[in-house]
C-alpha positions as CSV (number, residue, x, y, z in Angstrom):
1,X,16.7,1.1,20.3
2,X,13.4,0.9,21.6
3,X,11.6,3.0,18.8
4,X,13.1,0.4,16.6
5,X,12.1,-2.9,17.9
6,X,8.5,-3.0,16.3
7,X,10.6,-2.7,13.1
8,X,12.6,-5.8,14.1
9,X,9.8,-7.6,15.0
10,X,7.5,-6.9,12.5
11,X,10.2,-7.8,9.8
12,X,11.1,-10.9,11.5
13,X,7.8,-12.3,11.4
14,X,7.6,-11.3,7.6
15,X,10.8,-12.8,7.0
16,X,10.0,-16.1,9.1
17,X,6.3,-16.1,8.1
18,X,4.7,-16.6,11.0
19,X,1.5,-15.1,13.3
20,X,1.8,-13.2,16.1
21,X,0.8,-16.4,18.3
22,X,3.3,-18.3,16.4
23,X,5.9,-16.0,16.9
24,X,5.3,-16.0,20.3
25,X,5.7,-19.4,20.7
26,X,8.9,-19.5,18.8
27,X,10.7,-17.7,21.8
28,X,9.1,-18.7,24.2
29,X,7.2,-15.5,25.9
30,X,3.5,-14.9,26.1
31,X,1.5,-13.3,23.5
32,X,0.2,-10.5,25.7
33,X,3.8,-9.4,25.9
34,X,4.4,-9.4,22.4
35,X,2.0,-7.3,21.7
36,X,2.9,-4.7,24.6
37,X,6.6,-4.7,22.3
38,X,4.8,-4.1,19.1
39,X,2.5,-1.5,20.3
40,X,3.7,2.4,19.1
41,X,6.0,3.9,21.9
42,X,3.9,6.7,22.7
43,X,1.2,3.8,23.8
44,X,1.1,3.4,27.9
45,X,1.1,0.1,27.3
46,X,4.1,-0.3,25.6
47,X,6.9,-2.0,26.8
48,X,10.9,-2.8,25.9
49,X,12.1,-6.0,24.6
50,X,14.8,-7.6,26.6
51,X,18.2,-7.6,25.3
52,X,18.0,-11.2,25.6
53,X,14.8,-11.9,23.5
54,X,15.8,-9.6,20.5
55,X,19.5,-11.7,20.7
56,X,17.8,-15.3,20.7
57,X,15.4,-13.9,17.5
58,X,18.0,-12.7,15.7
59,X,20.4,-16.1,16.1
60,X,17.0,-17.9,15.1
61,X,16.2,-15.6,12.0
62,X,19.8,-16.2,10.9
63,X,19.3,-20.5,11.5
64,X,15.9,-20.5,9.6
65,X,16.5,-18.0,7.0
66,X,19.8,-18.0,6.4
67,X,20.6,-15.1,6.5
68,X,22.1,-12.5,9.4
69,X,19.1,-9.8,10.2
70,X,20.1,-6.0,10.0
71,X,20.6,-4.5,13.4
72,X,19.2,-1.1,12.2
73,X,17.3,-0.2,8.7
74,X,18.5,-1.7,6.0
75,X,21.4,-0.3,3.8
76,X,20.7,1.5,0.3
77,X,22.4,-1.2,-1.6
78,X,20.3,-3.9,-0.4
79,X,16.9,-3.0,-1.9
80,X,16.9,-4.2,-5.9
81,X,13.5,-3.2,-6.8
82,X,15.1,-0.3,-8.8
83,X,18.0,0.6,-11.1
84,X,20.5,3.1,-8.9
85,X,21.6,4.3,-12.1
86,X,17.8,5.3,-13.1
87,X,15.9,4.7,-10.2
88,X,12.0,4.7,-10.9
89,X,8.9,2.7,-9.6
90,X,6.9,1.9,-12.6
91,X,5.0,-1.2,-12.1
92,X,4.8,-3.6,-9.7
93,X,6.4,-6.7,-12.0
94,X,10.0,-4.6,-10.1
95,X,9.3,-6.7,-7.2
96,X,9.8,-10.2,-4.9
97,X,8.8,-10.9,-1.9
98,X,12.6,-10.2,-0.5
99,X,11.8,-6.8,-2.0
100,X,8.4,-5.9,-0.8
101,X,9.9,-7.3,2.7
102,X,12.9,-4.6,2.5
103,X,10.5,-1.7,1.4
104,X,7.6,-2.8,4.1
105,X,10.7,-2.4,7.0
106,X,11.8,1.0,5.8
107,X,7.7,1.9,5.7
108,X,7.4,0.4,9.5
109,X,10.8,2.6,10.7
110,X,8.2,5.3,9.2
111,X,5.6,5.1,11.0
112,X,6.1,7.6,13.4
113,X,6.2,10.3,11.2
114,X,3.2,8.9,9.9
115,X,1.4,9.0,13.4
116,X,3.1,12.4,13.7
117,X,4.9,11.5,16.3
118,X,8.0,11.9,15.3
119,X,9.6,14.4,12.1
120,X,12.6,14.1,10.1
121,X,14.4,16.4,7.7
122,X,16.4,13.8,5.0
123,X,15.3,15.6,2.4
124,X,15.1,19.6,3.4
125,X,16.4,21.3,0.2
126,X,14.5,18.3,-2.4
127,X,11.9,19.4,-4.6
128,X,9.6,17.0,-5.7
129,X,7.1,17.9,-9.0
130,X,3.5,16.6,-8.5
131,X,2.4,15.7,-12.5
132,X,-1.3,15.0,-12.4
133,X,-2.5,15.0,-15.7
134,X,-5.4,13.8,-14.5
135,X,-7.9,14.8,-11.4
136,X,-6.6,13.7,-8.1
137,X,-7.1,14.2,-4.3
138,X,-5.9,11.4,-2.3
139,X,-2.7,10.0,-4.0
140,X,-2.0,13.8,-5.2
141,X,-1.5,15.0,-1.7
142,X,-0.5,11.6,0.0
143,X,2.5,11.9,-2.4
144,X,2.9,15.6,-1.4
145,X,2.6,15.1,2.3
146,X,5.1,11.9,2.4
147,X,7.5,14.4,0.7
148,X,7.1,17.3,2.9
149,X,7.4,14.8,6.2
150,X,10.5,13.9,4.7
151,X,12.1,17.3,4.8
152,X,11.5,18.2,1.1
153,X,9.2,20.7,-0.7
154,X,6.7,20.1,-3.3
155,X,5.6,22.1,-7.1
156,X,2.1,21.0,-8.1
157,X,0.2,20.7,-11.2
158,X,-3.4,19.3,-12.7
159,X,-4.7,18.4,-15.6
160,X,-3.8,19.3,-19.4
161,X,-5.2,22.8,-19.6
162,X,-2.0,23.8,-17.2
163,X,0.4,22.2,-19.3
164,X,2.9,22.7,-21.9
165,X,1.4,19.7,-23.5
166,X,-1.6,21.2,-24.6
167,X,0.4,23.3,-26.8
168,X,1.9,20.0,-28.5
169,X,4.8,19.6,-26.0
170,X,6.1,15.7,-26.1
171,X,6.1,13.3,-23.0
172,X,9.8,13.6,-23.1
173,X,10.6,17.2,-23.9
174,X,8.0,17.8,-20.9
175,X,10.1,15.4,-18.7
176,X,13.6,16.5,-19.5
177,X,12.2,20.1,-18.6
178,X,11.1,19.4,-15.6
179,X,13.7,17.1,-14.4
180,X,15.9,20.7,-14.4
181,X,13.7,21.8,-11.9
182,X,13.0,18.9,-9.2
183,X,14.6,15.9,-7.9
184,X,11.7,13.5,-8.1
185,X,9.0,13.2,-10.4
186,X,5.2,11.4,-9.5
187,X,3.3,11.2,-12.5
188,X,-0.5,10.2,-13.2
189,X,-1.7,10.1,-16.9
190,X,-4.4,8.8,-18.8
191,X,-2.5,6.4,-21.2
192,X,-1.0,3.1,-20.4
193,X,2.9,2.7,-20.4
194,X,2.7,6.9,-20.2
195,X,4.7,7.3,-16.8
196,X,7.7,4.5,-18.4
197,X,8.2,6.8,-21.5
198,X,8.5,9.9,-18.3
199,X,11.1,7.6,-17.0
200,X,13.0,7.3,-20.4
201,X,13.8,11.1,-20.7
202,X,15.3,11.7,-17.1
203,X,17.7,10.2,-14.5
204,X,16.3,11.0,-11.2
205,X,13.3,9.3,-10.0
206,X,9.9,8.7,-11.5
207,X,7.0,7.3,-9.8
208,X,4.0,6.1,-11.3
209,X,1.3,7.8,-9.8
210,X,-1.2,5.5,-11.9
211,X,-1.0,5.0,-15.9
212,X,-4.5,4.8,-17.2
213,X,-5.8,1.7,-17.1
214,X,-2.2,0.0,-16.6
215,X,-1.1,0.4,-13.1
216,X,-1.0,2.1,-9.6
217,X,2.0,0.5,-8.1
218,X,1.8,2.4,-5.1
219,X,-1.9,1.8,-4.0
220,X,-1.0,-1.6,-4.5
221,X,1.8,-1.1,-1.7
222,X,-0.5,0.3,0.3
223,X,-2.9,-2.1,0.5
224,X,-0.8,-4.8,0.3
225,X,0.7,-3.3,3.7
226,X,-2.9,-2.5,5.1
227,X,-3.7,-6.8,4.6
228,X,-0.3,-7.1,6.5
229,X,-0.4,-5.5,9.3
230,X,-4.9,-6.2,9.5
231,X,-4.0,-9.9,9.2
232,X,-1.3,-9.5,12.0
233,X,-3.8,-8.4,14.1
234,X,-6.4,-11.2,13.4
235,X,-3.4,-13.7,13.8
236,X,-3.4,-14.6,10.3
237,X,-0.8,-15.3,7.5
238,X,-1.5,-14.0,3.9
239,X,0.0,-17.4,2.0
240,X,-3.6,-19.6,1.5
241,X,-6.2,-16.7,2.3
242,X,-9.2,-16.1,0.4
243,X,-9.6,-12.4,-1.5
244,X,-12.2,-11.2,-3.3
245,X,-12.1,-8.1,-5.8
246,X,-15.3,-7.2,-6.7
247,X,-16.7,-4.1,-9.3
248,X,-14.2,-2.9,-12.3
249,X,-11.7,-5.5,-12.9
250,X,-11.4,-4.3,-16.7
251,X,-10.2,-0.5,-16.2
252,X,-9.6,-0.8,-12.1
253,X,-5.7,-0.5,-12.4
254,X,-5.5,-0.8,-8.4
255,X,-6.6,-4.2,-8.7
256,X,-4.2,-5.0,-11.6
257,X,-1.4,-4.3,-9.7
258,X,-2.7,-5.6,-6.6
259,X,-3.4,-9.2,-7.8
260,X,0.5,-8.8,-9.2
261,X,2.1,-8.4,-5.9
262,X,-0.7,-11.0,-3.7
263,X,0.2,-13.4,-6.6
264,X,3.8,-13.7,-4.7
265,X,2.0,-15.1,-2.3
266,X,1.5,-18.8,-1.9
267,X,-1.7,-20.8,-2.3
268,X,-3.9,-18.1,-2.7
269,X,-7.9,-18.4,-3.6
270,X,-9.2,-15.3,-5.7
271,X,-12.5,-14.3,-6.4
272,X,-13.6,-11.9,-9.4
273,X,-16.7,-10.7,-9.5
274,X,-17.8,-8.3,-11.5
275,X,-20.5,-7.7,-15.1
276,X,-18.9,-9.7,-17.8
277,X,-18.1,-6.4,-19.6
278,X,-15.6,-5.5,-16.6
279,X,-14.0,-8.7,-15.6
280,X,-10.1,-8.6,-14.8
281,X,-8.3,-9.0,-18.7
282,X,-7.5,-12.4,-19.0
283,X,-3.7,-12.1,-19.7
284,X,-3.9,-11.5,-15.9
285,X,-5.7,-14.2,-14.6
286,X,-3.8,-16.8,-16.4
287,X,-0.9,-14.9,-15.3
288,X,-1.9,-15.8,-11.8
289,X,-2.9,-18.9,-12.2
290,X,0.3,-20.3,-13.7
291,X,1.7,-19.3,-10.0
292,X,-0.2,-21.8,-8.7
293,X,-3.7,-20.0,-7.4
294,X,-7.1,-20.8,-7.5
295,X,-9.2,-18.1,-9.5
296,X,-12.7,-17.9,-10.2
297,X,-15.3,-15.4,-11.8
298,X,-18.7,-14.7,-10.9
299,X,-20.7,-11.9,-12.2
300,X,-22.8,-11.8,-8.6
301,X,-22.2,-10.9,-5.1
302,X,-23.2,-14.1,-3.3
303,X,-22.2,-17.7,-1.5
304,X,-19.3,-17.1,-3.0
305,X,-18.2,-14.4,-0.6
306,X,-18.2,-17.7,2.4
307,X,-14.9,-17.6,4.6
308,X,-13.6,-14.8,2.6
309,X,-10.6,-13.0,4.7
310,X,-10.5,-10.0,1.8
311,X,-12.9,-8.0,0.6
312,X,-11.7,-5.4,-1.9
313,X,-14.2,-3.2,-3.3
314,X,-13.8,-0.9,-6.6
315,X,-16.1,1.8,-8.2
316,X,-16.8,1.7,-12.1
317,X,-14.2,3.8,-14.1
318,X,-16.4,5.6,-16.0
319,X,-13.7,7.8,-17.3
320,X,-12.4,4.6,-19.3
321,X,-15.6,3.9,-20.7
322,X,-15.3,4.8,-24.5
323,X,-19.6,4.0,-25.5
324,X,-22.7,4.4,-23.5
325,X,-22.2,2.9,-20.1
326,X,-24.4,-0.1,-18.6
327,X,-26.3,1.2,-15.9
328,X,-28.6,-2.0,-15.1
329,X,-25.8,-4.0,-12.8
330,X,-24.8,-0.4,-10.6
331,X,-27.1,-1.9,-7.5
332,X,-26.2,-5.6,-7.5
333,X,-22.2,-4.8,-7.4
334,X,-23.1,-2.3,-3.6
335,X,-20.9,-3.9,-1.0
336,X,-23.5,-2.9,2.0
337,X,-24.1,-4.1,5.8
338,X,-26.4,-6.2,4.8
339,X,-23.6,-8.6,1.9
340,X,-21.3,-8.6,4.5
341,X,-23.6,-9.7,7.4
342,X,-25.2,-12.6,5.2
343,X,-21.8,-14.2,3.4
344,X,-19.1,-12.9,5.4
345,X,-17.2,-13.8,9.0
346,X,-16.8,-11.4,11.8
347,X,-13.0,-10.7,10.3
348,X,-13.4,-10.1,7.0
349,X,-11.0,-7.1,6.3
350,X,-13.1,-4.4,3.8
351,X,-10.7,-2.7,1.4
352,X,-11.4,0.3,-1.1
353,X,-8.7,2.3,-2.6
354,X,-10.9,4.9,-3.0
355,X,-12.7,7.5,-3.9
356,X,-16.3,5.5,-3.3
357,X,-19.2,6.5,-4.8
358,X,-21.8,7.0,-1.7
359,X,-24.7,8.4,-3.4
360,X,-28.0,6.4,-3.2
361,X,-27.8,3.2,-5.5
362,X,-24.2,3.2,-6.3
363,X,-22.6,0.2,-7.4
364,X,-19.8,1.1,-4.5
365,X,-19.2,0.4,-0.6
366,X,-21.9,1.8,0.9
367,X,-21.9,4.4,3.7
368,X,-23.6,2.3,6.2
369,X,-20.4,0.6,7.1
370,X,-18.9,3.5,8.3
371,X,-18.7,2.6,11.7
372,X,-18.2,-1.4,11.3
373,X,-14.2,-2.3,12.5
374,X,-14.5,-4.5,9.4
375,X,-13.6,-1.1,7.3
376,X,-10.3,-0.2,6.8
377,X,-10.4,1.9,3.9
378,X,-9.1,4.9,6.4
379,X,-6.1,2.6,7.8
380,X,-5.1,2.2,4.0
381,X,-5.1,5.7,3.3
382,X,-3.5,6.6,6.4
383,X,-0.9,3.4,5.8
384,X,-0.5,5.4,2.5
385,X,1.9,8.1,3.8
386,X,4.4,5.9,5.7
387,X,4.1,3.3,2.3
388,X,5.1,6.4,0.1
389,X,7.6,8.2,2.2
390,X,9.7,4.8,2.4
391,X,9.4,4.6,-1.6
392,X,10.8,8.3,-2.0
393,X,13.4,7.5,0.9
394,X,14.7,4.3,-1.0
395,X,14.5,6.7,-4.5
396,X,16.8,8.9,-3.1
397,X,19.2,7.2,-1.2
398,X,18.4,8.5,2.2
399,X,16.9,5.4,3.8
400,X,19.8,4.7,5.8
401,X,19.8,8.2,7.5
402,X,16.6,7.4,8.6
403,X,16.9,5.6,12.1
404,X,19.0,8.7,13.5
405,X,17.7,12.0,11.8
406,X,13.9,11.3,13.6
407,X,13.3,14.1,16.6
408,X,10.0,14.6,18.8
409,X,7.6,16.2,17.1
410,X,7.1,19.6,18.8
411,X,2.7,19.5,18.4
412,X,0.1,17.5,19.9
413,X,-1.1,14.7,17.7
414,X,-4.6,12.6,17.9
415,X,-4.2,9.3,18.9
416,X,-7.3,8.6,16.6
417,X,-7.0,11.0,13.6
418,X,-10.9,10.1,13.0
419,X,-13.6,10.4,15.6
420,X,-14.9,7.5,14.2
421,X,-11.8,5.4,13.9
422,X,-11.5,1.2,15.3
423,X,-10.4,1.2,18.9
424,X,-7.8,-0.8,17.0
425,X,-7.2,1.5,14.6
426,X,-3.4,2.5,16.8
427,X,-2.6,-0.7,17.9
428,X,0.3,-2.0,15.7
């Protein structure tokens, strides 16, 4: 079970919320060799629990949380962020912590595939259908690749000129339709509550591949997974951290459903900033705040940023904009070297969900962080895959096959998919 055990681990210390060094010192072992279990297998360095340690975790898990810890994956039924009658993942409101916990230990089972070291056929024969009624690279194919490493196959299509619904065709004749031809639908559209009225006309999944200016439940995944597994690292927890979301808050649905699922969280401290025109709608914040966290606005980049652990950058929607847009607050809103290296620490993690604007004077992440460990905008894309293939495996039922249908994979993979990647950037 050695390919497993970073699964158990991992999901013990979500479970028991605690650090690596914490963890550590639960049972007793160094925290050198910790990290030699929690490293990926194809690592030199990695090494295999004792039978012992994994047996005194798992009576301590069951002491602390009450509860007896799954040997393996967890089963189908367990998961309850969806309906197995009409499963869909339409917003991000479907979820608890216990939930996000049971998806985020399917997702690290995954990660193999995702480091292509390892492939899996669950779902040879499936056919998922790609609707992207608006223009998309990274989510389009993430969603596409996940698929395909799952075993299954994928139809695409873009945009409104290639539909039947520029003839007049109705969200749900569209979906019955095309729910004869797949077994999974992602859907982007330009209206909010768009992908739900998808979901209405079908009985096999629907995933909301974003919804306008409403929500992008699986970016939000993502990244919530990405400040996981960067704050394991650092040896941090995510209850009482500091995050800051800076640029569109108005149209930005990442960040809508992002501040959602960190809101789950406990004693969080959030920081807005953005123009006044594009600060986070206030059903939101008060939202959050009657969970118990700390939220302020600022319309600036500046002291404000002190001690912050998060940094999580979005470009201006200009798509949503329906007058003339304000250009005059585009350079003041540029996360650069030079913000980070006058307000923040040494660990603050920089997020983007991407795409960034890096032409001269954008109000975006600038290009001269490329190369600064601080950036993990490439971990949370490449977190993406393993993120999305679990949500498709728990759609379809196949999650418990998992564990058992994973083989070698037959190519030589890069350790570093980027030439530019952390030295971190494998170290799990």
């Amino acid at each position: 079970m050695d390919e497993h055990q970073q699964v158990f681990l991992r999901d013990a210390m979500r479970r028991m919320n605690l650090t690596r060094d914490a963890l550590a010192s639960r049972i007793s072992v160094r925290r050198r060799a910790l990290d030699t279990w929690l490293l990926p297998t194809e690592s030199h360095e990695f090494r295999s629990m004792p039978d012992v340690v994994r047996q005194f975790l798992t009576e301590i898990m069951a002491r602390d949380t009450g509860e007896e810890h799954a040997q393996s994956v967890p089963k189908a039924a367990r998961h309850a962020f969806f309906d197995p009658a009409r499963p869909a993942l339409l917003s991000v409101d479907q979820f608890n912590r216990q939930a996000i916990d049971e998806l985020f230990q399917v997702v690290d089972l995954l990660q193999p595939i995702a480091r292509r070291n390892k492939t899996t056929r669950v779902l040879e024969g499936a056919v998922l259908g790609n609707l992207f009624f608006e223009a998309s690279t990274r989510t389009r194919v993430s969603f596409a690749s996940a698929f395909c490493r799952l075993g299954g196959s994928v139809c695409d299509t873009t945009g409104f000129t290639f539909s039947s619904m520029a003839k007049g065709e109705s969200i749900y004749d569209t979906s019955r339709v095309m729910s004869g031809y797949v077994d999974a639908l992602v859907v982007r559209h330009p209206e909010r509550g768009s992908v739900a009225e998808f979901a209405a006309a079908t009985n096999i999944p629907i995933i909301n591949g974003g919804d306008g200016p409403g929500e992008h439940p699986t970016q939000a995944l993502l990244d919530l997974y990405t400040i996981q597994r960067e704050f394991s690292r650092l040896g941090r927890l995510l209850d009482g951290s500091h995050i800051a979301l800076i640029g569109d808050l108005r149209f930005g649905r990442t960040v809508h459903s992002l501040i959602k699922l960190l809101a789950l969280y406990r004693g969080l401290r959030f920081t807005l900033i953005a123009p006044d025109e594009l600060q986070m709608p206030k059903s939101i914040i008060d939202a959050v705040v009657s969970q118990g966290h700390a939220v302020e606005t600022e319309s600036m980049l500046n002291e404000n940023l002190a001690g912050v652990d998060v940094l999580y950058a979005t470009r201006i929607q200009r798509e949503r904009f329906t007058g003339e847009i304000p250009e005059d607050f585009a350079p003041a809103f540029q996360v650069n070297r030079a913000v980070l290296e006058q307000f923040c620490n040494p660990h603050t993690v920089v997020m983007h969900p991407l795409p960034r604007d890096s032409r001269p004077g954008a109000n975006d992440l600038s290009t001269d962080l490329d190369h600064d460990p601080r950036l993990a905008i490439f971990r949370q894309t490449d977190n993406g895959i393993a993120v999305r293939m679990a949500i498709f495996a728990v759609l379809l039922g196949v999650d418990h096959l998992l564990a058992r249908s994973m083989r070698d994979a037959t190519w030589r993979a890069p350790r570093n998919v980027g030439p530019n990647d952390a030295v971190f950037a494998g170290f799990d």
